[in-house]
N, C-alpha and C positions, 0 to 999 in steps of 0.2 A: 118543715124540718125544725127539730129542736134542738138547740145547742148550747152546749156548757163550753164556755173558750178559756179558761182558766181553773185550773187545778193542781193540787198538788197529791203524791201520792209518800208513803213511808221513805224515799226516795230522798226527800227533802230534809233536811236540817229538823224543821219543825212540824212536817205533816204525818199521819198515822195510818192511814188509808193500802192496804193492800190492792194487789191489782184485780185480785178477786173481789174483794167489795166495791173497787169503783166498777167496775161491769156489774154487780146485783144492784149498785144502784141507779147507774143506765137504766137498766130495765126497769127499773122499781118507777123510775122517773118518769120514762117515755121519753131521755134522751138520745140521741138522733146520729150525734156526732160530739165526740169530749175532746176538747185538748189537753197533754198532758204539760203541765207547764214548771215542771222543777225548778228549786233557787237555782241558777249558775249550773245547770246541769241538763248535758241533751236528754229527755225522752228513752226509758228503759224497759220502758210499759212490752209486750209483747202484743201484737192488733189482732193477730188469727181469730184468740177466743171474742174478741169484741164482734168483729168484722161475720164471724161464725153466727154470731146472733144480731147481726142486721147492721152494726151499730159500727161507725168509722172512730178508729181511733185519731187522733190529729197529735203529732210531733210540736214539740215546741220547747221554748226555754223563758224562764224568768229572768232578764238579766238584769246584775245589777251593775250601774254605771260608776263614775268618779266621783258622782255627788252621792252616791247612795240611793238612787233614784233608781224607780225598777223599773224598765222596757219587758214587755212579752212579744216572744216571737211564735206567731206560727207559723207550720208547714216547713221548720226549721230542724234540721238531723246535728247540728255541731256546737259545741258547747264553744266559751271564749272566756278568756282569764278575769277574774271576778275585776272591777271598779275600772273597765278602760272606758274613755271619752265617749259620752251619749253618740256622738255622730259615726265614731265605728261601729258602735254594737248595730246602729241604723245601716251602716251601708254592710256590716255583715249577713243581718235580715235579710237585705235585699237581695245582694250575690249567692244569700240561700234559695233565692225564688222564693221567699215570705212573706207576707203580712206584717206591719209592726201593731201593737195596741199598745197605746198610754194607761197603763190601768192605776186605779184611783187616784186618780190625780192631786188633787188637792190633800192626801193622806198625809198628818205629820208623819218625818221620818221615813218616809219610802216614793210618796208620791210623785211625778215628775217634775210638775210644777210649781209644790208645796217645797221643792228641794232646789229650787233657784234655777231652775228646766230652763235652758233658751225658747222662746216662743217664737223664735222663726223656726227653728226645727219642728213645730208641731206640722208642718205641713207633709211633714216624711212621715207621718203615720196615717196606718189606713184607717183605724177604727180608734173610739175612746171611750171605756167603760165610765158611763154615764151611773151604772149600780153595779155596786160589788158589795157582796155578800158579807163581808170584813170590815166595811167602811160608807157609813152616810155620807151623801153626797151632800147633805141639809144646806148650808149657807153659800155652798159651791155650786148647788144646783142649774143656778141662769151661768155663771161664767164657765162651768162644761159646755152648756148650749152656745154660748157666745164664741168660744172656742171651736165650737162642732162647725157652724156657722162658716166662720172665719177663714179655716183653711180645709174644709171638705172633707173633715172626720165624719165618719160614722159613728152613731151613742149605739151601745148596746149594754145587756147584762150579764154580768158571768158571777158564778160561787166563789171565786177563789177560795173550793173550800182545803181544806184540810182533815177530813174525817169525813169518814160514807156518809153520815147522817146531814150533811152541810151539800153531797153533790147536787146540782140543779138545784138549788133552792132562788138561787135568780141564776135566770138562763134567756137564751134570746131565740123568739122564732122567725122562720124565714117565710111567709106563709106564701110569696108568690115560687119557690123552689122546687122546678121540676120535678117529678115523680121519680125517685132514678140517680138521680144527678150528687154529684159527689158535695163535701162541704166544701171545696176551695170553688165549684164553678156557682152556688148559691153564694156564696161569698160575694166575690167576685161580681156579680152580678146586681144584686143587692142595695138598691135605694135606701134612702133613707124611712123612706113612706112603706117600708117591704119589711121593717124590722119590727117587730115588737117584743118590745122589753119586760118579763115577767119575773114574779116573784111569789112565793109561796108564803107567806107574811105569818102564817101563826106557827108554823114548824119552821121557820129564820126565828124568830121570838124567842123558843124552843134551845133551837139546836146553833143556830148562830154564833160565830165567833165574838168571843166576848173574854175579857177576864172575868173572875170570881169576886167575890171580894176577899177571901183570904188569899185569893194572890195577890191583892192589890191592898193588903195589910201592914203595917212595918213592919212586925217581926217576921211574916213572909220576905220581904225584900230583902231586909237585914243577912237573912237563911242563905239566901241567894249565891251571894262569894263564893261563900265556903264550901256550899256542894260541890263537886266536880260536875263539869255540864255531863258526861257520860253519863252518870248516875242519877243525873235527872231524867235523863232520856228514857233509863230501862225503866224507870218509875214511871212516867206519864203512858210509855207503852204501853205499861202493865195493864194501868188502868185503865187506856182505853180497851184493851182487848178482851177486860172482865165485864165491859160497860155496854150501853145499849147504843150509844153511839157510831157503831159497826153497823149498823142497818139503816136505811131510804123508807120511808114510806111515800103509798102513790102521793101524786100531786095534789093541791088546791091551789090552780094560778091566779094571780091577778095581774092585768097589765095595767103599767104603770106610763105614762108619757112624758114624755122629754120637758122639762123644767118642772116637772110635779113637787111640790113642798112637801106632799105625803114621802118623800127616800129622802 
C-alpha cells in the first residue's frame, strides 16, 4: 500500500489542488490511501469518488499550535481554534481516535521542534515525517532518527503537497499490508522495518515546492503589503489553473533510508 499522509487541497489558505485533481493524481500516482490535511481546518474532501476508484480517502487536520508549530492529525473529523497549547491539540487527536505526526520538524517557522516544541511530548506522537516534499531534512536528518529512536516514532514520507503535480511525490509504502486491509489497520500495524520511504526526485526537482526567484526578489516583497491577500489569491489561482501544474505524472520512485544525507 502507498501512501500520501499529508496534503493540502484549494481548501487551505495557500493550496490550489481541486478534489478532482487530487484523485487524477491518486491514480496517476498509484496512491493507495491520501490524507487530507488542511491548515486549521477539518477534511471537506468528499471519499465516494476516491473510495469508487479503489483509493481511501483519510480525514485529517493541520494544526497549528501556540508556538506556530504545526501537528497533523489523522483519522481526525473536528477542526479546533487556530494557536491552542501543542498538548490539547494532542489530546484532541487522541479523543478523535487519531494518529498524531510531527511533520517537518526541524522547518523554520512551522516546524515542531524548529519552534521550541517540548521534547517530552514527542512521545504523544505516532509517526514523524522523516521527508517532506516542502522541506529538506539535510542537517536535521540523524536528530529526526535520534528522535525516531528515542520515543518510538515512526519516520515516514509524505508531499505535503499543494498542487496535483506535488501529490505523491514522496510517499510512504507499507509493503507488509494486508491485501484488503484499510490505511488505519496497516498503520497501526506497521513497524518500522515495514515502511519505506519514497520519493520521486526528478519530478520533486521539477514540481517541488520552492519560491521563484522573482518572489523572493525586493521589489517582489516590497509589492507584497500593498496587494490585498484576496487579490493575490485570485491571481496565483488563475495561474495555476492556465498551468500544467494541475496534472501527476506516473511515478519514478526511489527509496530513500532513514538518516540518508542524499534528503
Amino acid at each position: 500500500m502507498i501512501l500520501d499522509l499529508h496534503t493540502h487541497t484549494r481548501h487551505s489558505h495557500d493550496g490550489f489542488t481541486s478534489p478532482d485533481e487530487l484523485l487524477a493524481a491518486c491514480i496517476a500516482r498509484g496512491v493507495g490511501a491520501v490524507a487530507v490535511t488542511e491548515h486549521d481546518l477539518p477534511c471537506a474532501v468528499d471519499p465516494a469518488p476516491f473510495a469508487a476508484r479503489g483509493i481511501e480517502l483519510i480525514p485529517g487536520c493541520e494544526f497549528t499550535d501556540a508556538n506556530d508549530a504545526h501537528i497533523v492529525g489523522l483519522f481526525v473529523r473536528k477542526g479546533l481554534p487556530m494557536r491552542l497549547p501543542s498538548e490539547a491539540i494532542l489530546d484532541h487527536i487522541r479523543a478523535e481516535g487519531g494518529l498524531a505526526v510531527m511533520p517537518h520538524p526541524w522547518k523554520p517557522g512551522s516546524g515542531f521542534m524548529a519552534m521550541g516544541g517540548d521534547a517530552r511530548l514527542a512521545g504523544r506522537f505516532d509517526f514523524i515525517e522523516f521527508i517532506n516534499g516542502g522541506w529538506r531534512s539535510g542537517e536535521h536528518a540523524d536528530s529526526i532518527v535520534r528522535l525516531a529512536s528515542e520515543h518510538g516514532l515512526r519516520m515516514i514520507s509524505s508531499s505535503d503537497s499543494h498542487k496535483a503535480s506535488q501529490v505523491g511525490l514522496c510517499c510512504t509504502r507499507i509493503a507488509t499490508a494486508a491485501k484488503g486491509a484499510g490505511a488505519r489497520a496497516a498503520l497501526d500495524n506497521a513497524r518500522q522495518e515495514d515502511i519505506e520511504m519514497l520519493i520521486d526526485r526528478h519530478v520533486l526537482a521539477k514540481h517541488g515546492r520552492r519560491s521563484n526567484a522573482v518572489q523572493r526578489s525586493a521589489p517582489y516583497q516590497a509589492l507584497l503589503p500593498i496587494i490585498p491577500p484576496r487579490l493575490r489569491r485570485m491571481v496565483k489561482l488563475a495561474r495555476y489553473r492556465a498551468g500544467a501544474e494541475r496534472h501527476a505524472r506516473p511515478p519514478n520512485f526511489e527509496r530513500v533510508d532513514a538518516g540518508s544525507s542524499t534528503w
